[in-house]
KEMIKOL-744276 format. One record per residue (C-alpha): x, y, z; residue number from 1; residue in three letters. Coordinates in steps of 0.001 Angstrom, whole numbers, plus 524288, in hexadecimal, padded with zeros to 5 digits. Example, Ala and Ser with C-alpha at 12.3 -4.5 7.8 and 13.67 -1.06 7.14 Angstrom:
<sites>
<px = 8300C | py = 7EE6C | pz = 81E78 | k = 1 | r = ALA>
<px = 83566 | py = 7FBDC | pz = 81BE4 | k = 2 | r = SER>
</sites>
This chain:
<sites>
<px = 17EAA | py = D5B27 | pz = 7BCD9 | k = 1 | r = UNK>
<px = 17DC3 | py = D6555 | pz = 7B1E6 | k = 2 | r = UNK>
<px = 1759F | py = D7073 | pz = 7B296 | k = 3 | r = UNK>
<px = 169CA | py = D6D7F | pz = 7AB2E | k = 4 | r = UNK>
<px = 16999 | py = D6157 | pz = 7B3D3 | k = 5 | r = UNK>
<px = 164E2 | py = D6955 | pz = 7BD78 | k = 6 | r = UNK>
<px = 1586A | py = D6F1E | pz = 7B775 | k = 7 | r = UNK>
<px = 14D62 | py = D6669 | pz = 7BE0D | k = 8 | r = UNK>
<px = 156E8 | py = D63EA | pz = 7CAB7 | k = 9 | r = UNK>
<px = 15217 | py = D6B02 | pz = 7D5EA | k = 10 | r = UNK>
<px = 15DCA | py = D7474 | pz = 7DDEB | k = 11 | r = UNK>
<px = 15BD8 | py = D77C3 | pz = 7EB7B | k = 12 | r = UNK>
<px = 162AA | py = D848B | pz = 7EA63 | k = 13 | r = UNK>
<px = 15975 | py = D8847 | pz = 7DE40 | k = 14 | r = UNK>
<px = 14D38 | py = D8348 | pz = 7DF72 | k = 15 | r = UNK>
<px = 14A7A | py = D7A86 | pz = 7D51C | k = 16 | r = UNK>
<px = 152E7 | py = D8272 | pz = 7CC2A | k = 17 | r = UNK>
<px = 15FF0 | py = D7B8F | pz = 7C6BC | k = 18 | r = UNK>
<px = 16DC7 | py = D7FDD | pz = 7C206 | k = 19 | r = UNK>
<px = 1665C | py = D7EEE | pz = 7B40D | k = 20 | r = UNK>
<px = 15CC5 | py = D8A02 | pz = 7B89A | k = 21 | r = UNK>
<px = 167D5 | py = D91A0 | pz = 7BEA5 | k = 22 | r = UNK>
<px = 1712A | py = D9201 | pz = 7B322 | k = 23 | r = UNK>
<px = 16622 | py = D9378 | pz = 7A905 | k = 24 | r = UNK>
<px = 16028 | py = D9DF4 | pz = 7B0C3 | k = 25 | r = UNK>
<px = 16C43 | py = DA54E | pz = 7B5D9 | k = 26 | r = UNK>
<px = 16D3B | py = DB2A4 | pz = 7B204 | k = 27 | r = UNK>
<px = 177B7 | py = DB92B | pz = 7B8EC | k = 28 | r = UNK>
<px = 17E9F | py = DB85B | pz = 7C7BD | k = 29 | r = UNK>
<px = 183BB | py = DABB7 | pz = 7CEF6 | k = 30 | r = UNK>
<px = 180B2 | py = D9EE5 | pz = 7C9BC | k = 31 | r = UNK>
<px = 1830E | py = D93EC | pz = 7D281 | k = 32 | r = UNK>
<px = 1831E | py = D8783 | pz = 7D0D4 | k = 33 | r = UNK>
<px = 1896A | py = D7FBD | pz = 7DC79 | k = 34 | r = UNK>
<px = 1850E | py = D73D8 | pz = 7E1DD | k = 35 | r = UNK>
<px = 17BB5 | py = D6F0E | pz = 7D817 | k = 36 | r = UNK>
<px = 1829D | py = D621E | pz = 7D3E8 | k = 37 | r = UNK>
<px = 188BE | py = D68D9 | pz = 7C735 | k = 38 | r = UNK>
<px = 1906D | py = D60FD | pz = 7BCD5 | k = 39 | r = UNK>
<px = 19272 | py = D6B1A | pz = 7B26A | k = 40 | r = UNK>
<px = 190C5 | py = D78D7 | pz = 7B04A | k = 41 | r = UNK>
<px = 18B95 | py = D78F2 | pz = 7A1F1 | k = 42 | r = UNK>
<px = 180C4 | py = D80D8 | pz = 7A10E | k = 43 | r = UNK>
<px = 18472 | py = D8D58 | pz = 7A9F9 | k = 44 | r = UNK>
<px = 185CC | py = D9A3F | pz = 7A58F | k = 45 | r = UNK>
<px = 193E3 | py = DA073 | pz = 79ED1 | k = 46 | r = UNK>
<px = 1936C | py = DA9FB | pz = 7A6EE | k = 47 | r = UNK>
<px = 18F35 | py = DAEC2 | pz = 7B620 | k = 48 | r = UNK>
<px = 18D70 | py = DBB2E | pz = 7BB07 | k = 49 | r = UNK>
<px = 18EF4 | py = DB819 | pz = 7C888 | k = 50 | r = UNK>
<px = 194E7 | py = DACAE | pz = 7CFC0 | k = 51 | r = UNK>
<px = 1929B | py = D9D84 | pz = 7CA05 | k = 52 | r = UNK>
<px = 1963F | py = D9277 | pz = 7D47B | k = 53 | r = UNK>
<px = 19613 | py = D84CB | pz = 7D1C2 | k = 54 | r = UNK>
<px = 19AE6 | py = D7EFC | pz = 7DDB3 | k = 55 | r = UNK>
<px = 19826 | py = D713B | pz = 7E1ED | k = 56 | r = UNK>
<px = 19535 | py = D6A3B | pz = 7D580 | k = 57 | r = UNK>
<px = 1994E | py = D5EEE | pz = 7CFA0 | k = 58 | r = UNK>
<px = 1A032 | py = D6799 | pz = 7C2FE | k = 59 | r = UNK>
<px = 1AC85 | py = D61C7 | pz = 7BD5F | k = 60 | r = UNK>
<px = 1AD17 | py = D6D67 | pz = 7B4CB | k = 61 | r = UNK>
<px = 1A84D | py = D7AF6 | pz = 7B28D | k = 62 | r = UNK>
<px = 1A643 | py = D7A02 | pz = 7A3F1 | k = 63 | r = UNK>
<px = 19A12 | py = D8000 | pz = 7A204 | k = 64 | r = UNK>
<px = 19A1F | py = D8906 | pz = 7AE60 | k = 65 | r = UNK>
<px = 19A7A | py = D9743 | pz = 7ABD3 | k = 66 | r = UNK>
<px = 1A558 | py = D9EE1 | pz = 7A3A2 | k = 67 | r = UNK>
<px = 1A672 | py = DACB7 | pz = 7AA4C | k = 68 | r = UNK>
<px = 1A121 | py = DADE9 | pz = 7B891 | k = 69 | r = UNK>
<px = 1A000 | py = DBC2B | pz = 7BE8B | k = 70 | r = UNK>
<px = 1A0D7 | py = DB6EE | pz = 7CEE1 | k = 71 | r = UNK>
<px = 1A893 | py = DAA23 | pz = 7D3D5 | k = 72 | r = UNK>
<px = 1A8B2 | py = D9E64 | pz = 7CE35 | k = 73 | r = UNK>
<px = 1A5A9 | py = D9300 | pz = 7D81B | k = 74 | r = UNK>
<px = 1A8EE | py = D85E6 | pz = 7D3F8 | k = 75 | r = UNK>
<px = 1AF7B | py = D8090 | pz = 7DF70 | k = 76 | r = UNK>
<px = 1ABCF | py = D711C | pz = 7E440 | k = 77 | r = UNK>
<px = 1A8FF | py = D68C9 | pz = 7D4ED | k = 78 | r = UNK>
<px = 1B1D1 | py = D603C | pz = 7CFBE | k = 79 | r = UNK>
<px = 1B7EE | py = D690C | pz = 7C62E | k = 80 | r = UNK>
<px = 1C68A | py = D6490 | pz = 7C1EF | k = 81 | r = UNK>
<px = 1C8B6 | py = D719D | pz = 7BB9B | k = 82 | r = UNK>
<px = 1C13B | py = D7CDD | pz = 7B812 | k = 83 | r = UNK>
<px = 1BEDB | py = D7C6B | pz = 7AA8C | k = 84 | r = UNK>
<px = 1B2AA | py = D8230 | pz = 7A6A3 | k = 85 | r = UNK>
<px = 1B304 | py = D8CDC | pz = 7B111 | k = 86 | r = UNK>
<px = 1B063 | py = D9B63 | pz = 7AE22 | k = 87 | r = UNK>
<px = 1BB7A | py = DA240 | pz = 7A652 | k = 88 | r = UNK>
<px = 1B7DD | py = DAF59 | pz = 7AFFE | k = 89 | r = UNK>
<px = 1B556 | py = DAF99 | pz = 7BE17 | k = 90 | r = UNK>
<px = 1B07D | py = DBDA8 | pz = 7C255 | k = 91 | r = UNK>
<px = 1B1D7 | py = DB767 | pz = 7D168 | k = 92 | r = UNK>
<px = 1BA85 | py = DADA4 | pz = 7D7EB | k = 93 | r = UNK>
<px = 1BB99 | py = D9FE6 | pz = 7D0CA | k = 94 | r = UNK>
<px = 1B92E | py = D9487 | pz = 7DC8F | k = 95 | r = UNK>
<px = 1BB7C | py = D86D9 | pz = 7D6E5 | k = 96 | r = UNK>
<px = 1C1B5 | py = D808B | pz = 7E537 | k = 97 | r = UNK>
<px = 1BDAF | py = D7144 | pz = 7E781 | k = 98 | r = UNK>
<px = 1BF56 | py = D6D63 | pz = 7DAE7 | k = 99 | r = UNK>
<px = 1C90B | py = D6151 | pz = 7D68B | k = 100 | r = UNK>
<px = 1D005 | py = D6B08 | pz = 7CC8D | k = 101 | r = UNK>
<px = 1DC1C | py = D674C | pz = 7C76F | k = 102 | r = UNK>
<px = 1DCE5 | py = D71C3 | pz = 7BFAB | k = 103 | r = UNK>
<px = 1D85F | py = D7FE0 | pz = 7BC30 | k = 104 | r = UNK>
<px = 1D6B0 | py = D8038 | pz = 7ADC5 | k = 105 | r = UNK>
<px = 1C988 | py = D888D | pz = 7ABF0 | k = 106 | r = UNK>
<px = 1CC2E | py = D90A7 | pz = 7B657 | k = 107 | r = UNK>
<px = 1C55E | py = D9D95 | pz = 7B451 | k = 108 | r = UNK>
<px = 1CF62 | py = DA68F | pz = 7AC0E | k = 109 | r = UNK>
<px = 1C9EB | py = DB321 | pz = 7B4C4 | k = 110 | r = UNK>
<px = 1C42D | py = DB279 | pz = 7C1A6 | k = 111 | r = UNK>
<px = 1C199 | py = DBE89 | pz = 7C8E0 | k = 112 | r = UNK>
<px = 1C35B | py = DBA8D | pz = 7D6CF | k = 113 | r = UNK>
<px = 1CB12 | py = DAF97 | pz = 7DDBE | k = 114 | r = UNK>
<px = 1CBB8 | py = D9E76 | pz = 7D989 | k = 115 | r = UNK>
<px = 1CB5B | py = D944A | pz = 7E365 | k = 116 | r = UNK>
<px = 1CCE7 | py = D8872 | pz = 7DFC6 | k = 117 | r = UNK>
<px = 1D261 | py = D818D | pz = 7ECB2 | k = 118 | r = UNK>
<px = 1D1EC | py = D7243 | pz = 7EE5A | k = 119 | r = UNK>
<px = 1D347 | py = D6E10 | pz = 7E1DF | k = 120 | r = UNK>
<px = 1DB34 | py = D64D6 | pz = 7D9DD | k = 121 | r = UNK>
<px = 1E4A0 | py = D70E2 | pz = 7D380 | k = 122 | r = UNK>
<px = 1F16E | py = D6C29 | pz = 7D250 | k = 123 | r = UNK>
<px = 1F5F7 | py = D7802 | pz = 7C878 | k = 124 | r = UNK>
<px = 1F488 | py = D854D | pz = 7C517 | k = 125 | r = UNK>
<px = 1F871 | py = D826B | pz = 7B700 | k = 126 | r = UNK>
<px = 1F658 | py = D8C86 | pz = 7AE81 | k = 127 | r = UNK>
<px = 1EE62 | py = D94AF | pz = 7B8A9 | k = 128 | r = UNK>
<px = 1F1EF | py = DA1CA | pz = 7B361 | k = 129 | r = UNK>
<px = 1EDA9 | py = D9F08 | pz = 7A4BD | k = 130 | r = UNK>
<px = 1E1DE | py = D98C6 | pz = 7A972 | k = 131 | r = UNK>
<px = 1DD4F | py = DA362 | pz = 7B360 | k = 132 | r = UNK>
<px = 1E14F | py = DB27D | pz = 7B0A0 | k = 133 | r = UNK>
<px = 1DA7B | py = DBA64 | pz = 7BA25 | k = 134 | r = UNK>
<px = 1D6EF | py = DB9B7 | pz = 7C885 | k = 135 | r = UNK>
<px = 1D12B | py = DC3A6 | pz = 7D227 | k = 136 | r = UNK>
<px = 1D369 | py = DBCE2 | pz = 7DD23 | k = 137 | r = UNK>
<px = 1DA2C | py = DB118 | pz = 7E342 | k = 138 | r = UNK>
<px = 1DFB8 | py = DA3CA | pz = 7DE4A | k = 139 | r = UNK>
<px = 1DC64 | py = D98C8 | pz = 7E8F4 | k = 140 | r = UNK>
<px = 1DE9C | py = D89F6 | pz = 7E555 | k = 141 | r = UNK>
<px = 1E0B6 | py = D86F1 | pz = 7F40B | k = 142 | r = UNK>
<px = 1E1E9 | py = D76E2 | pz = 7F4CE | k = 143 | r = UNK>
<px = 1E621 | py = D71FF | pz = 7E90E | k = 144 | r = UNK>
<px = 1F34E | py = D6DFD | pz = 7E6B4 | k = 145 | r = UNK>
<px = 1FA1C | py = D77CD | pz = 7DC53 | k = 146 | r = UNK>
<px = 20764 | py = D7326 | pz = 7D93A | k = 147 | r = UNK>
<px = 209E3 | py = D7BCA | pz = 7CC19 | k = 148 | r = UNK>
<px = 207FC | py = D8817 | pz = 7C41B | k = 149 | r = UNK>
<px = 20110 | py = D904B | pz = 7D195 | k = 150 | r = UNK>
<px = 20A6C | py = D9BF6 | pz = 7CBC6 | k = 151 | r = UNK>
<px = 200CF | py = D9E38 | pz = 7C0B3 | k = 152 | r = UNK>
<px = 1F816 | py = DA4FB | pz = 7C9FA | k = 153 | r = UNK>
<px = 2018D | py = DAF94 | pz = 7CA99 | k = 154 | r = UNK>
<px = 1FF14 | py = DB300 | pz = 7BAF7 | k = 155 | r = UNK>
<px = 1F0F3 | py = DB2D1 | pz = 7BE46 | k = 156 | r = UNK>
<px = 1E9E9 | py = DC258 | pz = 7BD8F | k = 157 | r = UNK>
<px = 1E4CD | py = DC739 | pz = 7CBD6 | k = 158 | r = UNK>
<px = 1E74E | py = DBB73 | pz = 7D31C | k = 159 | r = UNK>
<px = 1E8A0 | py = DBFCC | pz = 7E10D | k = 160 | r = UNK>
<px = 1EA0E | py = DB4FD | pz = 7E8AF | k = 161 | r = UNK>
<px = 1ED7F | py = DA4FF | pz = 7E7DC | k = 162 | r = UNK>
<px = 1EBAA | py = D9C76 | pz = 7F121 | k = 163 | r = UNK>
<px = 1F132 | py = D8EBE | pz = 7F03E | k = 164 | r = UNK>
<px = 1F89A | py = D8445 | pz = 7F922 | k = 165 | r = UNK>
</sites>
């Protein structure tokens, strides 16, 4: 379901507001949009100043989502194969885990805190370091079966930690 979908459609959470109201009338902080049935992102704002979740949808992609998020980035439980479309800067931690991705092209190029992405499909870290080039915090892709290229992370700025199997 797209966004303007929503307009007349009546959400618990909101009254009988919709992810149309909330987008069109969001002027600044979090901006959540988990758990309303979601099939695209088109529509939502470039950029948000505080933390923009869109957990438990139905997204294949983040095309459309936001470009530059100040907080976290919540995205974990769609059906996204890869991240293309996500936000080029993460100000928080990146969280994209239960998600069949084979692959991490559109990865955000800086993220701020720590990216989880456990139990997924990743079979590589191809290219990793050329893809994302600054960290704050930790590197977790816990259940997913890396066989190749998981000494990229090393070339990666401010990565503190990786956790793997």
């Amino acid at each position: 379901m797209k966004l303007k979908d929503l307009f007349e459609i009546r959400v618990p959470s909101l009254g009988y507001a919709s992810n149309h109201e909330v987008v069109k009338n969001y002027s600044g902080g979090n901006l959540d949009l988990s758990y309303k049935g979601l099939y695209s992102l088109d529509g939502c704002p470039e950029h948000v100043t505080g933390h923009f979740k869109c957990a438990y949808a139905t997204l294949p992609t983040l095309k459309g989502g936001p470009q530059t998020v100040d907080g976290d980035y919540i995205c974990y439980n769609n059906n996204l194969m890869t991240l293309d479309g996500a936000a080029s800067h993460v100000g928080g931690s990146f969280i994209c885990h239960g998600n069949p991705i084979k692959t991490l092209e559109g990865i955000p190029k800086f993220i701020g805190g720590d990216f989880s992405c456990q139990d997924s499909h990743l079979v590589s870290l191809e290219g990793i370091h050329e893809q994302l080039l600054q960290i704050g915090g930790s590197f977790d892709v816990r259940g997913n079966h890396i066989r190749s290229h998981v000494l990229g992370l090393t070339l990666i700025k401010g990565l503190v930690e990786i956790s793997t199997d």
